[in-house]
C-alpha positions as CSV (number, residue, x, y, z in Angstrom):
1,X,-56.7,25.1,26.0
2,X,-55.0,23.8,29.3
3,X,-52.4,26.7,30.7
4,X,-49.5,25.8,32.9
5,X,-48.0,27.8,35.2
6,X,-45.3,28.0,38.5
7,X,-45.8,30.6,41.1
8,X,-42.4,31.7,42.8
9,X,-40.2,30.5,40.2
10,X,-39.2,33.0,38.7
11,X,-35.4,33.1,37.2
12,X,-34.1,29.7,38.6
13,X,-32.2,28.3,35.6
14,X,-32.0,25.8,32.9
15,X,-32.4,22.9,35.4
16,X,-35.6,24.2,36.5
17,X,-36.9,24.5,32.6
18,X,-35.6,21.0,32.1
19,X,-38.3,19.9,34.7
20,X,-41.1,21.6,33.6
21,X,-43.0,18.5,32.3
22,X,-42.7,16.9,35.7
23,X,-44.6,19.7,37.0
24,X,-48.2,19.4,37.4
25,X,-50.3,22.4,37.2
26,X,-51.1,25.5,39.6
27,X,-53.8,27.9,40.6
28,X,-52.5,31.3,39.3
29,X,-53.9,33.1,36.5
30,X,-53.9,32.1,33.4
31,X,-50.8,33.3,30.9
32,X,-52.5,33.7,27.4
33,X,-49.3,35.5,26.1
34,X,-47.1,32.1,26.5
35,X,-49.8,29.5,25.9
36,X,-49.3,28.1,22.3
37,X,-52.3,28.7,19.8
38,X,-53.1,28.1,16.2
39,X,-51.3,24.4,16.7
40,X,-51.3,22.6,13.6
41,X,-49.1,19.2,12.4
42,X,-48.7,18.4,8.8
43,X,-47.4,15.0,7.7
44,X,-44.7,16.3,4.8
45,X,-45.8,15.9,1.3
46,X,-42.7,14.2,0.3
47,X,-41.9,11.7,2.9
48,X,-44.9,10.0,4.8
49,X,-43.3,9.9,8.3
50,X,-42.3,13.4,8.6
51,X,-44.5,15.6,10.6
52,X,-43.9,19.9,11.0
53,X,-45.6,21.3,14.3
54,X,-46.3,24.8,14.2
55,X,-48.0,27.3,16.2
56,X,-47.8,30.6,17.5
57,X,-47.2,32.3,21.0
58,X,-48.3,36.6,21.8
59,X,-45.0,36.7,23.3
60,X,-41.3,35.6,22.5
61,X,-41.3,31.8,24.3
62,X,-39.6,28.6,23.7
63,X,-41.1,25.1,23.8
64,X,-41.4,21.6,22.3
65,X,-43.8,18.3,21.2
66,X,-44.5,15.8,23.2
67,X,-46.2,13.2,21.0
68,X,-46.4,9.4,20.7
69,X,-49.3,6.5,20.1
70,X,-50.8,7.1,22.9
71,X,-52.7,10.1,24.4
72,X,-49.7,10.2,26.9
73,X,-47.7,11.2,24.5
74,X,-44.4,10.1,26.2
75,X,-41.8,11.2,23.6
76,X,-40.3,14.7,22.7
77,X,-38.7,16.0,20.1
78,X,-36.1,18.8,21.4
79,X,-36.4,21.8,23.4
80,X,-36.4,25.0,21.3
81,X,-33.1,27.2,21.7
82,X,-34.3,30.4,20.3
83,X,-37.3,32.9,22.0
84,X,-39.8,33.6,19.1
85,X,-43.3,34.1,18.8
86,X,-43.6,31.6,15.5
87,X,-42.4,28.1,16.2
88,X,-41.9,25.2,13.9
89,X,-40.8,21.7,15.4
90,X,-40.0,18.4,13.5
91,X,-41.4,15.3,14.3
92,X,-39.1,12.4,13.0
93,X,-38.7,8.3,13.5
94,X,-42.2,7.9,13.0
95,X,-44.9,4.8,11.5
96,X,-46.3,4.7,8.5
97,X,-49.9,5.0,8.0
98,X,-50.0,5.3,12.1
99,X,-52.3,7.5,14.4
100,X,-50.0,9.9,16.4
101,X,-51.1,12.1,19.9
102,X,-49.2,15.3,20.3
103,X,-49.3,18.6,22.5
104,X,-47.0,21.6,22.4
105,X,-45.5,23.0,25.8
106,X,-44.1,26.6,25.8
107,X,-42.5,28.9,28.9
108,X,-41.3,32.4,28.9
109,X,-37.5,32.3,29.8
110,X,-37.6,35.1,31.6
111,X,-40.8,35.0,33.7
112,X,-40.1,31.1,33.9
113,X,-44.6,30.7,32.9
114,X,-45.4,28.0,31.0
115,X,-48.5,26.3,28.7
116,X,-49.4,23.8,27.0
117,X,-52.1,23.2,24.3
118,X,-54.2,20.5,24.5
119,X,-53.7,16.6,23.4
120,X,-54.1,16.3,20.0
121,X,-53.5,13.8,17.0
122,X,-52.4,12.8,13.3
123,X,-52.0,10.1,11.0
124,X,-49.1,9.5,8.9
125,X,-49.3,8.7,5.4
126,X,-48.4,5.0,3.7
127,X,-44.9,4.6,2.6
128,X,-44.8,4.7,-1.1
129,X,-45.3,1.9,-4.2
130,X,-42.2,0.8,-4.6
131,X,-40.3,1.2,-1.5
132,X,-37.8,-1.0,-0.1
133,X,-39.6,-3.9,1.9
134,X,-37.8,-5.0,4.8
135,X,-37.1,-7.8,7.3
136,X,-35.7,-7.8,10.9
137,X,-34.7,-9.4,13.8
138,X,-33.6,-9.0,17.3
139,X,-31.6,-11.8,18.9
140,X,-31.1,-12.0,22.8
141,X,-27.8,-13.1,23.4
142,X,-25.3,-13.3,26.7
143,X,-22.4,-12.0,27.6
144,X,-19.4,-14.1,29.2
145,X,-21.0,-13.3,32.5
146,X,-24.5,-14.6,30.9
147,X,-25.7,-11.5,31.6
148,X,-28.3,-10.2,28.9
149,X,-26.6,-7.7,25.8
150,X,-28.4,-4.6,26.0
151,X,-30.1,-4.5,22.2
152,X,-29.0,-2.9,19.4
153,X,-30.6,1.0,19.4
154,X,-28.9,2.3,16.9
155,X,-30.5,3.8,13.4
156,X,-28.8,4.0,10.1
157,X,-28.9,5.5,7.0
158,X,-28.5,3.6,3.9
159,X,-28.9,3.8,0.0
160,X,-31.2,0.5,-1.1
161,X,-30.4,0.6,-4.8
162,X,-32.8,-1.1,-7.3
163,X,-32.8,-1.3,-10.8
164,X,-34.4,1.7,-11.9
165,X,-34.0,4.0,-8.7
166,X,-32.2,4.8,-5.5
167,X,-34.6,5.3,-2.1
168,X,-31.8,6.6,0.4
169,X,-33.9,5.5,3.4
170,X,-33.0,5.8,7.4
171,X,-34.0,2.6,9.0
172,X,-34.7,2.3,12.7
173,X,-33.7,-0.2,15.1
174,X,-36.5,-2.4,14.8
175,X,-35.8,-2.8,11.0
176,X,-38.6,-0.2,9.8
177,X,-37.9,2.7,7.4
178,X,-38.7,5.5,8.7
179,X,-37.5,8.4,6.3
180,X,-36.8,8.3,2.5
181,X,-35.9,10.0,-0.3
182,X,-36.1,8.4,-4.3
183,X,-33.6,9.1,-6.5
184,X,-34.9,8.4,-9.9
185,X,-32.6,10.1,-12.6
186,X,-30.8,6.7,-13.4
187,X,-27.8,8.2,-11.2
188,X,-25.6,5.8,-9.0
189,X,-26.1,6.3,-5.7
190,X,-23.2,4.9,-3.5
191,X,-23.3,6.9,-0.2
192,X,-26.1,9.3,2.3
193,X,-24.5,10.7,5.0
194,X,-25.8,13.2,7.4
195,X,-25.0,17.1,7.5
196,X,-22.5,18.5,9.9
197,X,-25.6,20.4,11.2
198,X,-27.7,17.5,11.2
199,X,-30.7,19.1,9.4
200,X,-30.2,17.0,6.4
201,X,-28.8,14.2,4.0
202,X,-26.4,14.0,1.6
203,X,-25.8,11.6,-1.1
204,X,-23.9,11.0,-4.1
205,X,-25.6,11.5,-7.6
206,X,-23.1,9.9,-10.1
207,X,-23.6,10.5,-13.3
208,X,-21.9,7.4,-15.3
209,X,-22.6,8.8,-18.9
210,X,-21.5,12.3,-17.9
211,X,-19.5,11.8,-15.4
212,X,-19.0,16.0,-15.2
213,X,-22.4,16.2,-14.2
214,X,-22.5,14.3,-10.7
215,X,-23.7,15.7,-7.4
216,X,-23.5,15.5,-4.0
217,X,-27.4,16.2,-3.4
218,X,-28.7,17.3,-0.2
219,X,-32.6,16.1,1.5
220,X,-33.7,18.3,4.1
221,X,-35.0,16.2,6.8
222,X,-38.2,18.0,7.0
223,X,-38.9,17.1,3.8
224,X,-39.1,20.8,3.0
225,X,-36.9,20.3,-0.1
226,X,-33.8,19.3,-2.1
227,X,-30.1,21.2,-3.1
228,X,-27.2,20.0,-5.0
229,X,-23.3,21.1,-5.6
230,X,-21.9,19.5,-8.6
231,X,-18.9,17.2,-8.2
232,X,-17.5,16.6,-11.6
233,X,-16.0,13.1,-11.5
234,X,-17.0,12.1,-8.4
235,X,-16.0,9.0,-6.9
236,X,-17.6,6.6,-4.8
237,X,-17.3,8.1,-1.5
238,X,-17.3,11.5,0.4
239,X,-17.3,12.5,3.7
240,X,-18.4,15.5,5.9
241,X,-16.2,18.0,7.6
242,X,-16.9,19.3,11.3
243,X,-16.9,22.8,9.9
244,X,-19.9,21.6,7.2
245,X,-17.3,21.4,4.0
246,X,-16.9,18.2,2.3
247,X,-14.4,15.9,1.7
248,X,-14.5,13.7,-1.7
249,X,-12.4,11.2,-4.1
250,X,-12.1,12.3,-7.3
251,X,-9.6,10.1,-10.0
252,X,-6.3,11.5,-10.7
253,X,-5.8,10.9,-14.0
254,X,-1.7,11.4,-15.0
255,X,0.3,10.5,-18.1
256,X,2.7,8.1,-17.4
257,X,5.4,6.3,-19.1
258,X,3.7,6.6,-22.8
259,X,0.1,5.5,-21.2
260,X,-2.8,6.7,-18.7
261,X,-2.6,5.9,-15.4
262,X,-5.5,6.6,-12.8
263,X,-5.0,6.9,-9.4
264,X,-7.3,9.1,-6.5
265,X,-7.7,12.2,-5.2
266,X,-9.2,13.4,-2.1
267,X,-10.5,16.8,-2.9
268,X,-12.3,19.1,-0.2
269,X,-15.3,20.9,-1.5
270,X,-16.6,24.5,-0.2
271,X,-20.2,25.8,-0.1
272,X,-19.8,27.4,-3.6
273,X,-18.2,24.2,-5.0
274,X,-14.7,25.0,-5.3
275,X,-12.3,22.1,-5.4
276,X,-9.0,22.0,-3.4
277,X,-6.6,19.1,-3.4
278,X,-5.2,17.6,-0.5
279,X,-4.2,14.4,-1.1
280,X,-3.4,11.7,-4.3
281,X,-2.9,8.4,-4.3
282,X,0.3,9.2,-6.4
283,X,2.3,11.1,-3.1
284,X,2.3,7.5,-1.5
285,X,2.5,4.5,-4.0
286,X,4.2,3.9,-7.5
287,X,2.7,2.1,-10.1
288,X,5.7,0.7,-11.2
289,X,6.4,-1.4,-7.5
290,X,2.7,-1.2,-6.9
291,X,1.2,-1.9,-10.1
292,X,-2.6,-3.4,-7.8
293,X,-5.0,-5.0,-9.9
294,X,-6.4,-2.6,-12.6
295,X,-10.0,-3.8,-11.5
296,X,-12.7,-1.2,-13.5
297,X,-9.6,0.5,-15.6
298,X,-8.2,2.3,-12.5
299,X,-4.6,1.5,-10.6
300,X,-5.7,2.5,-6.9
301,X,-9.5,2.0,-6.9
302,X,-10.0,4.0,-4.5
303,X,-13.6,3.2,-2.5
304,X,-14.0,4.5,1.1
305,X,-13.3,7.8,2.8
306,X,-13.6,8.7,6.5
307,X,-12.6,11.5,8.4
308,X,-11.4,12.2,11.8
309,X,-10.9,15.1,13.5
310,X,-9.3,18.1,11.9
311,X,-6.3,16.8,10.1
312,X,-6.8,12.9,9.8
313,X,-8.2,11.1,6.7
314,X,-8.4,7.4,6.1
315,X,-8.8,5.8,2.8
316,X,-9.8,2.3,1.5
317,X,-7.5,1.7,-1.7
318,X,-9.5,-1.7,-3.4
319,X,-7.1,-2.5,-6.3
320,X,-4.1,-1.8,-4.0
321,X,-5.9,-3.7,-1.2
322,X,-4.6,-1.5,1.2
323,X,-6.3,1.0,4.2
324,X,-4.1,4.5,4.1
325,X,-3.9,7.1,7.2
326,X,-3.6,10.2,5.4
327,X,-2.1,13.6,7.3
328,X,-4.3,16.5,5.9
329,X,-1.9,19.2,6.8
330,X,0.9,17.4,4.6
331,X,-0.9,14.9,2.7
332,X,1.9,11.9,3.8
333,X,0.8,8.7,4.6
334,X,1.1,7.9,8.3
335,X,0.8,4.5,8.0
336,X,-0.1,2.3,5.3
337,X,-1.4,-1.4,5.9
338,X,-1.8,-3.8,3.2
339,X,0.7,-3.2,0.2
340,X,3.6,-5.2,0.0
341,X,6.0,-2.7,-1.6
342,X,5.2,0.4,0.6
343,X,3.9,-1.0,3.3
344,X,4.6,1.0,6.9
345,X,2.5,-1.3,9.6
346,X,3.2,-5.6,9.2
347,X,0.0,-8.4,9.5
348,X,1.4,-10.1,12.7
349,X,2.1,-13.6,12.1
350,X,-1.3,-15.6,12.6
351,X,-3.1,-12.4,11.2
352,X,-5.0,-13.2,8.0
353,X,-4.8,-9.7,5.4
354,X,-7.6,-8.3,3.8
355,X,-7.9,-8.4,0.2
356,X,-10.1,-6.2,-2.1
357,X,-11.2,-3.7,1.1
358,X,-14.5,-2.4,0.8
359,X,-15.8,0.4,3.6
360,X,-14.3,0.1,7.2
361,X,-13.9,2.3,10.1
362,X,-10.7,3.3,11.8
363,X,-9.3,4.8,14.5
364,X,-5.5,5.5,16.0
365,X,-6.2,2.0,18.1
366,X,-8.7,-0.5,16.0
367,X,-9.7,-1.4,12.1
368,X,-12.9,-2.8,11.3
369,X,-12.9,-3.7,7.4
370,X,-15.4,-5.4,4.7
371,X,-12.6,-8.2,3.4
372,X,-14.5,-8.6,-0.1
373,X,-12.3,-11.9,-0.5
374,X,-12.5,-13.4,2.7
375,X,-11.6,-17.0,1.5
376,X,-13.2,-20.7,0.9
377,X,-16.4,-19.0,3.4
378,X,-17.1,-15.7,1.1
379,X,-16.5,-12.7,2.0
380,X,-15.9,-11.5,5.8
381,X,-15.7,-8.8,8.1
382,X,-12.5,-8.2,10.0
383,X,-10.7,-6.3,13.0
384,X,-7.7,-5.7,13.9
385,X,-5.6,-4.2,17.1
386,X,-3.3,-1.5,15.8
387,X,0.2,-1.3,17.2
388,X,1.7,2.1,15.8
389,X,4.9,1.4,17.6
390,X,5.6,-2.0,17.1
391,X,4.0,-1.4,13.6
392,X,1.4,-4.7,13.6
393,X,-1.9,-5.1,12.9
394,X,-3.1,-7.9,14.7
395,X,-6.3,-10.0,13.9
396,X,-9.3,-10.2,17.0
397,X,-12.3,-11.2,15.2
398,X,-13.6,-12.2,12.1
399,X,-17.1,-13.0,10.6
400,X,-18.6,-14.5,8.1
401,X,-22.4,-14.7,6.8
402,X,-24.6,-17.7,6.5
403,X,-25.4,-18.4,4.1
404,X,-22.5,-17.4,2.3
405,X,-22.2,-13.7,0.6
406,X,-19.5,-12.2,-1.7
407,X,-19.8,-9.0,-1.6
408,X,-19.2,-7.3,-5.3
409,X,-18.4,-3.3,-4.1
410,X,-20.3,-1.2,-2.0
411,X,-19.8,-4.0,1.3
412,X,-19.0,-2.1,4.4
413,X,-18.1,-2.8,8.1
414,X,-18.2,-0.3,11.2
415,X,-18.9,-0.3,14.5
416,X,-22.3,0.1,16.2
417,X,-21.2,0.6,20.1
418,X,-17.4,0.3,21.3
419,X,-18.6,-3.4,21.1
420,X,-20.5,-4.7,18.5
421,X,-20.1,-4.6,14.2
422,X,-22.7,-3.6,11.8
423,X,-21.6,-5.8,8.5
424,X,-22.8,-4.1,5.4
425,X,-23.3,-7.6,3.0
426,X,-23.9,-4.8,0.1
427,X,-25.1,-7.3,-3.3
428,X,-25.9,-9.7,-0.6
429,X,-29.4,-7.4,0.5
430,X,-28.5,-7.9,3.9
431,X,-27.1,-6.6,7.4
432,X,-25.7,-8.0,10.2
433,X,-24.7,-6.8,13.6
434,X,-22.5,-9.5,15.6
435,X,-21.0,-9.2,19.3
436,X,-17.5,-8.9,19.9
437,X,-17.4,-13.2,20.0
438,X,-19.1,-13.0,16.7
439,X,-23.0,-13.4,17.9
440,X,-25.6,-12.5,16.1
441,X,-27.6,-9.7,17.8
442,X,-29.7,-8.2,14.6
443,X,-30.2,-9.0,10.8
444,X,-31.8,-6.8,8.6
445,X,-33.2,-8.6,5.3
446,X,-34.0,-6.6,2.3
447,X,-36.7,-8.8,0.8
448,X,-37.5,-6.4,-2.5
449,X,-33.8,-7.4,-4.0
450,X,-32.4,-3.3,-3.5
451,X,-28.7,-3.6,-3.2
452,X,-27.2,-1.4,-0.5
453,X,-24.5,1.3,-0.6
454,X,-22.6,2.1,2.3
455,X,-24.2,3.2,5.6
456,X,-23.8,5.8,8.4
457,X,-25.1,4.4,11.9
458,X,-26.1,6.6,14.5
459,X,-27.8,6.6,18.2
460,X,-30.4,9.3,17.7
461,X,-32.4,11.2,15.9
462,X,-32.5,14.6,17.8
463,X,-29.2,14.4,19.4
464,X,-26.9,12.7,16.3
465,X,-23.9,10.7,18.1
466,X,-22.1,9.5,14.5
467,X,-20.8,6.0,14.9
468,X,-19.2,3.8,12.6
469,X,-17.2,5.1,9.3
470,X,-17.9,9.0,10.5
């Protein structure tokens, strides 16, 4: 057991604590009470690159895992924020079937006395039979100064869905999938998403044969186990809410006019379940002037959600082909692009519409949208500049894959950085993410045939920056 300690440096502050790794050892006697013992790591039982650290300290400490391939174990997974004398940490974005070093570093926050346990290893387990197998590349490309693009670091999370089952996988930025979860009871799985918290996923669990039935299920990232909340009719999105509640579309199903009508719903949804309204498809659009397509027996179709802020939803209409700004406080549209009849912002001339929308992200400025029927190349992804008070949405870029791909449902299109776009080519078992002049930086290729539902990037593991359709 190696100890650590720091004579005359006592109470100086978090900025000396965030240094403490730099440090090398002293002289002074040694601090049992701090010095981790009983260290242990245990690759989860459910998902092969999870690994749970735990160990023990005599006195209340906090501390964290260094660990990597190597013996210098160069990564670390965050600092503890709670003084304990039982500590757990999880080790995440890991190999399969790779050996791993590891040590555990501790202080005392008030004496400012540190240890550290000695180097020590693991192995990861395989991934699974029957997991998604997967394909990717990194392409340099220059800027307009011909400067090199700094290389696409961003993870994402992303239901590959096969014939028989679901595997809601995170994949890295290398291309390798690096935590999973199998959803096997035949339910259609169309979108994971993190927690507000970010100590777990969520996805949807629609039940097609009884549609009352369907879940929003939640995967602990540990791997230490699995929740659901029943969403009866749930639709093909949800979203999370700063505050941890959930956002979801739900059909609104009216009698109108001697027949059935369905429109949406955007219901939010509380720990215990309960359902509250805030927001149909029917406040904003008439079937009678905007009668949309009837694709899949509903008039609206709605098919993405995202949330912003506090009092802001956006929402992807497919039938209508239409992207809605939705005030949460009064459930008005605040702008509406796309339908002819109630239509509040204009294509500007040159622009080329959308039709049949699948996922996007949106923000007061900027649209980034999956145009299922991009034209004579397939389907596309598209951006536009949004003008709230000249009321335009003008085109900037547009992208198209090769070979061609026409994305059925499920396509998707975000962005990565405030530069580039991850394309979602959804029946097309592929992702792209292009440059803002439409270069191709990374392609993901899922060579096992898995569909993919919509996706949720983010920057890193630890320390979740949300990017994309939030």
């Amino acid at each position: 057991m190696t100890r650590l300690c720091f004579g005359g440096t006592r109470r100086l502050g978090s900025l000396l604590f965030a240094v403490y790794p730099l440090l090398g050892g002293c002289a002074s006697d040694p601090l049992p009470s701090t010095a981790p013992e009983g260290v242990i790591a245990e690759v989860s039982a459910s998902i092969a690159t999870v690994v749970n650290v735990t160990w023990r300290t005599t006195t209340p400490t906090i501390g964290y895992v260094s660990f990597g391939p190597t013996p210098s174990v160069e990564q670390s997974a965050p600092l503890e924020t709670v003084s304990t004398v039982d500590h757990s940490r999880t080790l995440l974005g890991l190999a399969p079937d790779t050996t791993y070093y590891y040590r555990v570093l501790t202080w005392d926050i008030a004496n400012v006395t540190a240890g550290a346990s000695d180097v020590k290893s693991f192995h990861t387990a395989p991934l699974p039979a029957g997991a998604p197998a997967l394909t990717a590349q990194s392409i340099e490309v220059m800027d307009e100064d011909g400067s090199l693009e700094d290389p696409i670091e961003a993870y994402v999370i992303v239901p590959f869905v096969g014939a028989a089952s679901t595997t809601i996988g995170i994949v890295d930025p290398l291309g390798a999938l690096i935590w999973y979860h199998a959803e096997t009871r035949g339910r259609r799985v169309t979108r994971a998403r993190l927690t507000s918290d970010r100590t777990a996923i969520l996805y949807s669990a629609i039940s097609d044969d009884t549609p009352a039935d369907s879940e929003i299920v939640r995967v602990a990232l540990d791997g230490s186990g699995s929740t659901a909340i029943t969403v009866p009719d749930l639709g093909a999105d949800f979203a999370v809410r700063s505050d941890g509640s959930l956002a979801a579309l739900i059909p609104d199903v009216r009698d109108m006019g001697g027949g059935t009508v369905i429109g949406d719903r955007i219901v939010e949804i509380d720990a215990s379940g309960a359902q509250n309204e805030v927001f149909s498809t029917f406040k904003c659009f008439d079937p009678a002037t905007s009668p949309g397509d009837g694709a899949g027996g509903s008039w609206t179709g709605a098919n993405a959600l995202q949330v912003e802020g506090s009092n802001v939803y956006y929402l992807s209409l497919r039938n209508l082909s239409t992207i809605v700004k939705v005030n949460r406080g009064t459930g008005e549209c605040e702008w509406i692009l796309g339908d002819d009849a109630e239509g509040t912002l204009d294509f500007e001339a040159g622009s080329t519409p959308f039709s049949h929308p699948g996922s996007f992200s949106a923000n007061a400025d900027a649209l980034i949208v999956l145009d299922a029927d991009g034209g004579s190349s397939g389907s596309r992804m598209v951006s536009y500049e949004l003008d709230l008070e000249a009321k335009t949405a003008t085109e900037l870029q547009a992208y198209v894959a090769i070979p061609r791909v026409d994305v059925a449902e499920q396509g998707e299109a975000t962005g990565v950085t405030s530069d580039d776009v991850r394309i979602n080519w959804a029946n097309g078992s592929r992702m792209d993410v292009v440059d803002p002049r439409g270069q191709l930086k990374w392609t993901l290729e899922v060579t096992s045939g898995e569909h993919l539902g919509f996706h949720t990037s983010f920057r890193d593991l630890y320390d979740v920056k949300l990017e994309g359709n939030k």
